[in-house]
C-alpha positions, 0 to 999 in steps of 0.5 A: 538118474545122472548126477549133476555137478554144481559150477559157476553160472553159466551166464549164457544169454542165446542158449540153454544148456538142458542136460549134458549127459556122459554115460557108458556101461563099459563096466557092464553097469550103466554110468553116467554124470551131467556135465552140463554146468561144466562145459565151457564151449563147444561145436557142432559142424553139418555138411550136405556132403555128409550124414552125420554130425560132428563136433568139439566139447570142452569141459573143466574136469575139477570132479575127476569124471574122466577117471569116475567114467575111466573114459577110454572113447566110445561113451555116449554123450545125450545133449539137450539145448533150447533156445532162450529167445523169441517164442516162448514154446521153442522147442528143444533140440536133443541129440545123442553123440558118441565121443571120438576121442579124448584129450586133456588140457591142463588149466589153471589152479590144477584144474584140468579141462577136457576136450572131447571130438565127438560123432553123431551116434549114427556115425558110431553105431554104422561103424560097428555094421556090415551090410552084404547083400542086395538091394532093389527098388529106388535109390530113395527106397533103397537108401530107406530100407538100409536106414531103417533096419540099420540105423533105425532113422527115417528118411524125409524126401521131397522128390523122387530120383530120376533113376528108379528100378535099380539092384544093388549088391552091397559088397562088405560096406558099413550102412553110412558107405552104402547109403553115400554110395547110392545117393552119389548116382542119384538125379532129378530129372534135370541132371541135378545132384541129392543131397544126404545129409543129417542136421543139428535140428532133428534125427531125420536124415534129408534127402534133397535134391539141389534143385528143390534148395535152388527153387525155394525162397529165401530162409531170412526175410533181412538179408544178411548185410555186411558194411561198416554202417548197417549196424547203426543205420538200419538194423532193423531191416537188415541182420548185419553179419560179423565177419567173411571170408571167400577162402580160394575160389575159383579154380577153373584149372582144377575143374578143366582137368577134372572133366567138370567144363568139357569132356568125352565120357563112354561108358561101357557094356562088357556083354556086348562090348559096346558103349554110350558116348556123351559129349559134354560141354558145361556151357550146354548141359548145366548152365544153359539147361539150368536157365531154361528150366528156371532154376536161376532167380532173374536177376542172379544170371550170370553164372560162376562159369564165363560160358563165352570164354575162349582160348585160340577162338574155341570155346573153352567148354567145346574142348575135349579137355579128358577122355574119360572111360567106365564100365558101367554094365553087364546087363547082370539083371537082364533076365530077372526082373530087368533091374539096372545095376548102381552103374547102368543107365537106359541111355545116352540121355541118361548118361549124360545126367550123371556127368551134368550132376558130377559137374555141378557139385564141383561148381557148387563148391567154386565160389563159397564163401563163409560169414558168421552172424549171431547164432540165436535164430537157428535153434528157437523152431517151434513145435510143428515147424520144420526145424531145420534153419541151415544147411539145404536152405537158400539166404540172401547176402549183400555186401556194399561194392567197395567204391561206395562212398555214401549209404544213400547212393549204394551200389551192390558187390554183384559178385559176392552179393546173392542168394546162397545155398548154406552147404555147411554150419558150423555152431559155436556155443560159448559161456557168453554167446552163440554164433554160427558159421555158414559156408554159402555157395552159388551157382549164379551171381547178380546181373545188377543191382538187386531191386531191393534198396527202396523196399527195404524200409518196409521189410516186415520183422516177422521171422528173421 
């Protein structure tokens, strides 16, 4: 049983902390402390781009437990907290963190306070493993396998990849290296890029394609809205965000020279000597195949990339902007079993899904925007319910075009107005409150102004 050190109340209102428990057994003895009365504030960050969390603790250190533990980096942090809103059987959110590194911070009266850079427990213990050895099956399959006898966590999946009877010889990578390096080659059928990623909610990791988080309807029934009036005038309707950034976007220049907008790609046999050519033109091959196979609401069409634009009355998109080569088989497999290599695709069609799912996750990241709202609904997920509220999920955000003068007569930004995909969150527990920071990213943004104004008013409350 850990000992708990009495502190101040707390006086937090959104969350509970459950326990905060610091152990190590360095000393071949298992230690450990509660710190949970002693924390100040601290940070949990998801990202699809990674299957793993990070974060910062922060804890005044009046009992000296850094030199109780003699922290050296590498203790275990088990962290429990629950909702204190909304339903009365919120379940809690437990997970386990390794600390990263240590720093100190002096305070006032003497009184020392400690931050900490922690990982999930994932990240650590992959760290400590070796995988060299091969592997077939599908990337999903594959990507199980490894997390099973490595990592001892499960998969949830909501599709199965494009790419499906596949060999793959690990060479000296750590569980965390070899599972990113697969769910890099992975496509749906469209094209269209996974997604492995950990959340704040479970221990599950998700493995998710961007066309199933596209499709699914908005997480928040009120929108998030972001105008000086909404919080006196209609926040019954509407959740009224605290605060946006849009950071540097829009960096098409970036994008041409990466290959992301037109280029020739070939990609080599070095058995034969041959290779498969594919001619890529993102106007084609995202945007347009994006809209035929519905990905894209009917009112959010126009797109982050202007297909029309021209440059000496050539399209921007038709240039061959790069030259672009790899090897990408050598039929290795060919008469055992007739398994794919990591690289190896069937055929130019193939191919060519590889390069529109390359392009697209560097669109996803053109346009973000981040907004902060309060944090209280992301962690209140009932027992049976999947838990996970942020990253993966679409929201829908308005902002008022700026011309507007009267709230009767608004008129939308139809540029940064839109439902987004939350690729990133950012969680900051405070003694006084919790919010969250969402880096939201579109593909597509409104034509017009969204059809929801006159609906507004009877928008139910349930949910959020």
């Amino acid at each position: 049983m850990a000992d708990t050190f009495e502190a101040l109340p707390d006086g937090q209102t959104d969350y509970n902390i459950e326990y905060a428990v610091l152990s190590t057994n360095r000393t071949g003895l298992e230690s450990s402390y509660d710190i949970s009365r002693l924390i100040t504030d601290f940070e949990i960050y998801e990202h699809l781009d990674k299957p793993y969390l990070t974060g910062n603790l922060v804890f005044s250190n009046p009992y000296g437990v850094v030199e109780s533990l003699d922290m050296q980096g590498g203790e275990k942090l088990t962290l429990s907290i629950k909702s204190t809103h909304r339903y009365a059987d919120s379940r809690s959110i437990t997970k386990v963190f390794y600390v990263e590194n240590i720093r100190s911070i002096g305070g006032p009266d003497q009184i020392e306070s400690v931050m900490l850079r922690i990982v999930e427990d994932i990240a650590f213990i992959s760290s400590l493993k070796n995988i060299s050895r091969s592997f077939s099956g599908s990337p999903s399959t594959i990507i199980q396998k490894i997390l099973l006898g490595y990592l001892n966590r499960s998969l949830l999946t909501n599709e199965e990849t494009y790419q499906d009877k596949m060999k793959v010889l690990i060479p000296n990578l750590h569980p965390i290296e070899a599972i990113s390096m697969i769910k890099n080659k992975a496509t749906n059928t469209d094209g269209l890029p996974f997604y492995l990623f950990s959340t704040f909610a479970d221990d599950n990791l998700r493995f998710y394609n961007l066309g199933s988080m596209m499709k699914k309807k908005v997480m928040n029934k009120r929108p998030y809205v972001y105008w000086q009036s909404a919080s006196q005038s209609l926040n019954s309707n509407f959740v009224t965000v605290q605060s946006f950034t849009s950071g540097s976007n829009d960096n098409l220049l970036q994008l041409i020279r990466s290959g992301a907008i037109g280029s020739n790609y070939k990609f080599y046999d070095t058995l034969t000597g041959t290779y498969q050519e594919v001619n890529f033109n993102a106007g084609n091959d995202v945007f347009d195949n994006l809209s035929r196979r519905d990905y894209f609401d009917d009112n959010q069409r126009r797109f982050v990339f202007g297909p029309d634009m021209t440059v000496d009355d050539i399209k921007v998109a038709d240039y061959e902007a790069n030259s672009l080569s790899y090897i990408s088989s050598s039929s290795t497999y060919k008469n055992f079993g007739d398994y794919k290599t990591i690289n190896q695709e069937t055929d130019e069609g193939s191919y060519r899904k590889r390069v529109i799912s390359n392009s697209i996750r560097s669109f996803m990241t053109k346009t973000p925007m981040t907004i902060q709202v309060n944090g209280r609904d992301f962690i209140q997920a009932r027992a049976g319910e999947d838990p996970n509220y942020t990253i993966g999920n679409k929201i829908r955000f308005l902002m008022l075009d700026p011309l507007t003068d009267k709230l009767e007569r608004a008129s939308f930004d139809k540029k940064k107005s839109g439902d987004y995909i939350i690729y990133a969150a950012k969680h900051s527990f405070k003694k006084e409150r919790y919010d969250i920071q969402l880096l939201c990213t579109k593909l597509a943004s409104y034509i017009e102004d969204p059809e929801i104004w006159f609906r507004i008013m009877v928008i139910t409350q349930d949910g959020f």
